[in-house]
N, C-alpha and C positions, 0 to 999 in steps of 0.2 A: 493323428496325434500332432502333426507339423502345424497343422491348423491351430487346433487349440492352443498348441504354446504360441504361437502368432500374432493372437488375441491376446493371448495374456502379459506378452510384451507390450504390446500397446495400451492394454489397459492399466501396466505399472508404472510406463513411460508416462501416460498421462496423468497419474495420480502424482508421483513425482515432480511433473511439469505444476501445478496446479498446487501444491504445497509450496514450492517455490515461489511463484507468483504470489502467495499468501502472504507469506514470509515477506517477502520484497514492498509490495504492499503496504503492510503493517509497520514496517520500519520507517517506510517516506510518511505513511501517517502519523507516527510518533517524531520524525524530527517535525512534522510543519507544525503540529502542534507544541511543540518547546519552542518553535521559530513566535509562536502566537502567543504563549508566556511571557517570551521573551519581549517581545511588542508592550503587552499589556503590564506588566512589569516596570521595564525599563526604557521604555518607547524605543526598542531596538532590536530593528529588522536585520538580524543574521545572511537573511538568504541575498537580500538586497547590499546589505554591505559586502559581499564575497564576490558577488555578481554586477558590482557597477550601478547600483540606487534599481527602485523598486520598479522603473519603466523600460532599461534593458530589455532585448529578447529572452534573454537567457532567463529572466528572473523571471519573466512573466511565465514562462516554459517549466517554470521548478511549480511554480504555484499553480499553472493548471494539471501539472502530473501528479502535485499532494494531491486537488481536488479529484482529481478522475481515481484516485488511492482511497480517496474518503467514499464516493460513490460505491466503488467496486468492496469495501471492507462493510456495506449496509447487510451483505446475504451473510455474516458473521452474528447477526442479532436475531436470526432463526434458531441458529447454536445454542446462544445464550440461553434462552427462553425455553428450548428445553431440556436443557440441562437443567432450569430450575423446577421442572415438575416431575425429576427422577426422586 
């Protein structure tokens, strides 16, 4: 029995872990795209104005951790898709 609950800690830990990361995620996707609105909008780079203009490390660092957010948020459009054939 110490086994099975063993597993099943792990297996809750990582579901846990793993909604979290979604979450986390989903949020830096949603600010870089209001950062992209905002661009497109009002010709005004939020992350680059916070962080020292657009060539900074820091900014370059925010915008490839949206991109690797946008990447990692693609296995999210499996979900979609069938959710719309229930």
């Amino acid at each position: 029995m110490g086994e099975d609950t063993c597993f099943a800690n792990r297996i809750g830990w990582r579901i846990v872990y793993m909604k979290t990361l979604d979450v986390v995620a989903l949020v830096l996707l949603i600010v870089g795209g209001l950062n992209w609105l905002l661009v497109g909008l009002f010709k005004y780079d939020l992350v680059a104005a916070i962080f020292g203009g657009a060539d900074s490390g820091i900014s370059r660092l925010v915008y490839v951790i949206v991109g690797l957010c946008a990447l990692y948020c693609i296995k999210f459009i499996a979900g979609v898709s069938d959710r719309e054939r229930a």
